[in-house]
C-alpha positions as a LaTeX table, in Angstrom:
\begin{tabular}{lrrr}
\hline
Residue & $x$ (\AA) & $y$ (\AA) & $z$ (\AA) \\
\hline
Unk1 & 0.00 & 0.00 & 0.00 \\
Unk2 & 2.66 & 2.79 & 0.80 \\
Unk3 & 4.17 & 2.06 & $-2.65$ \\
Unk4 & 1.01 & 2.60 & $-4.11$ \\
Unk5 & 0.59 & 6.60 & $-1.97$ \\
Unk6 & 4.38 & 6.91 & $-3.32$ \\
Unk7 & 3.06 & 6.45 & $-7.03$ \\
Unk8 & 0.09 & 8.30 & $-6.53$ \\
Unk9 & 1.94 & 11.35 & $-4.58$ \\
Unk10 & 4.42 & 11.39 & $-7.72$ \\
Unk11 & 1.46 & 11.95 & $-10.19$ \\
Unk12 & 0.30 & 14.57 & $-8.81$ \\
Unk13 & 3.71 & 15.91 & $-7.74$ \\
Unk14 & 3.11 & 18.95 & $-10.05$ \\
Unk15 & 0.33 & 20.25 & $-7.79$ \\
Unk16 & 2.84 & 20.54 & $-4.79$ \\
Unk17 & 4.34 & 23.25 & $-6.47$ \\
Unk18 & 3.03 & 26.01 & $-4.66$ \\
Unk19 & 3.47 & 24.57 & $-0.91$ \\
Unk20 & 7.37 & 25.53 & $-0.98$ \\
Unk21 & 7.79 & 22.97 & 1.96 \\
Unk22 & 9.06 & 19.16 & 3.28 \\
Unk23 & 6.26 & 17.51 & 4.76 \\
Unk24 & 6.30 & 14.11 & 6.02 \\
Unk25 & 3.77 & 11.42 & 6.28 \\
Unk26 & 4.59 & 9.08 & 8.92 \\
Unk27 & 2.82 & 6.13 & 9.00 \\
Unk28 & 1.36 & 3.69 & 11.70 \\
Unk29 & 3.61 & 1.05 & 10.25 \\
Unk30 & 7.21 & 2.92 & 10.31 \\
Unk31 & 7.06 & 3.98 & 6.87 \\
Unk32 & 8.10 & 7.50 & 6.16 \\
Unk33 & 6.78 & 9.27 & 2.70 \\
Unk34 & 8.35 & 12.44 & 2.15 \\
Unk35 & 6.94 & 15.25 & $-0.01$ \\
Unk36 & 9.89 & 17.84 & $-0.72$ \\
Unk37 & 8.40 & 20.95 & $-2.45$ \\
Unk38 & 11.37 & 23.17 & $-1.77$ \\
Unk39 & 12.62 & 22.44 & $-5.16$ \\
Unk40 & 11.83 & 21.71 & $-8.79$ \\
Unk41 & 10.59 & 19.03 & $-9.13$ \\
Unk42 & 9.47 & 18.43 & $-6.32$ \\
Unk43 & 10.52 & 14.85 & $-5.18$ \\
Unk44 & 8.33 & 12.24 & $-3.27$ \\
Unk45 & 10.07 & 9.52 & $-1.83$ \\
Unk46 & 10.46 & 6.96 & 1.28 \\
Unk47 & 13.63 & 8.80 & 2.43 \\
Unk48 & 13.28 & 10.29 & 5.88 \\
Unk49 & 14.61 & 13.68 & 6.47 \\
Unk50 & 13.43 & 16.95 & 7.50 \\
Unk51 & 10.48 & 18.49 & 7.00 \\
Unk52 & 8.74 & 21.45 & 7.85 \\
Unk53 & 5.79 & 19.29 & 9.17 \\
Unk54 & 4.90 & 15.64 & 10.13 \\
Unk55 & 1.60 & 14.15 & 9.65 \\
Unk56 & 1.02 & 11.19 & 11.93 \\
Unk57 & $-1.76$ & 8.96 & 10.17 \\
Unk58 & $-2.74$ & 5.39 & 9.43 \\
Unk59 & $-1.75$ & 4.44 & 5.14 \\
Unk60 & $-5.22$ & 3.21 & 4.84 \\
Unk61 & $-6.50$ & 6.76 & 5.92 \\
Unk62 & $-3.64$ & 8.63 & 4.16 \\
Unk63 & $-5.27$ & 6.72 & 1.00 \\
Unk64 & $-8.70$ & 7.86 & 2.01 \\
Unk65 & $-7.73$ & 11.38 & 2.13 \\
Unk66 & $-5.51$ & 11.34 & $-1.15$ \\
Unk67 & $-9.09$ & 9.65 & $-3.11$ \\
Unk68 & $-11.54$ & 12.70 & $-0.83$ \\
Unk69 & $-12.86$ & 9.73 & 0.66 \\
Unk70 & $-11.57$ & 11.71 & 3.97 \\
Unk71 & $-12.06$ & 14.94 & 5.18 \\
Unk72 & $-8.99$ & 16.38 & 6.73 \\
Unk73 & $-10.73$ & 18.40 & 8.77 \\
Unk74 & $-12.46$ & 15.74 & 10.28 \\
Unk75 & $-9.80$ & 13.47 & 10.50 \\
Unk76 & $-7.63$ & 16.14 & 12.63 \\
Unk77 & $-10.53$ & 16.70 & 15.02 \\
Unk78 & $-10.91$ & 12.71 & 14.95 \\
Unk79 & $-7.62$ & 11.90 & 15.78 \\
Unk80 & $-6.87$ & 9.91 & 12.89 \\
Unk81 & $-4.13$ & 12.69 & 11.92 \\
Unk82 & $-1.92$ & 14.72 & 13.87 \\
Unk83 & $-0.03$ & 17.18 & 12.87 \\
Unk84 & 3.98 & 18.42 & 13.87 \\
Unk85 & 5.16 & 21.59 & 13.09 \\
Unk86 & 3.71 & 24.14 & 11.11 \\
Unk87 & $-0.20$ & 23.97 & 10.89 \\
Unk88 & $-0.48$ & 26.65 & 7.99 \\
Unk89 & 1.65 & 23.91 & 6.24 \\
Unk90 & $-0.63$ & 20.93 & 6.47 \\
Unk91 & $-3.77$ & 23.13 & 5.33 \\
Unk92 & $-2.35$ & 23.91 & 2.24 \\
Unk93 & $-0.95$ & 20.61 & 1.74 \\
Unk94 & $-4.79$ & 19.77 & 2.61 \\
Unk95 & $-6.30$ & 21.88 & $-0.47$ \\
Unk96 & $-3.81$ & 21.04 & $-2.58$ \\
Unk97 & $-4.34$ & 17.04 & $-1.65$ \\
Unk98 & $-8.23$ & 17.62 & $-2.34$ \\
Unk99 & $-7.86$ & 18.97 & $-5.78$ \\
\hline
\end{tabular}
């Protein structure tokens, strides 16, 4: 399944454009999946490394979000997501995840 977000994060890697940021998904299993928008391209990968924010959340419900079967909203206030670092960060990612 995380190799399947990877792919799916890398198609749409040209959205991430605009969030000028490292954020990192770390998932319930020890995986890592790095968004790096700091650069063009931007690169997606399983690399750890730092990032402006880490969102805690299950792959299942990192899938959910990524198909808007998942409100991000809802899955903050939830719990199934938590968020590290910058907040301002993670909404944009949000939008630009929900596009």
């Amino acid at each position: 399944m995380v190799e399947d977000i990877v792919r799916e994060l890398q198609t749409r890697s040209t959205s991430f454009r605009g969030l000028n940021a490292a954020v990192r998904f770390a998932l319930e299993t020890g995986d890592v999946v790095r968004v790096d928008a700091r650069n063009t391209p931007v690169a997606i990968s399983r690399e750890d490394g730092e990032a402006d924010c880490t969102i805690r959340i299950s792959a299942e419900n990192l899938k959910k979000l990524m198909d808007g079967r998942l409100n991000p909203m809802l899955a903050f206030t939830m719990g199934k997501l938590k968020v590290d670092g910058s907040m301002g960060i993670a909404l944009k990612l949000a939008q630009l995840l929900d596009e």
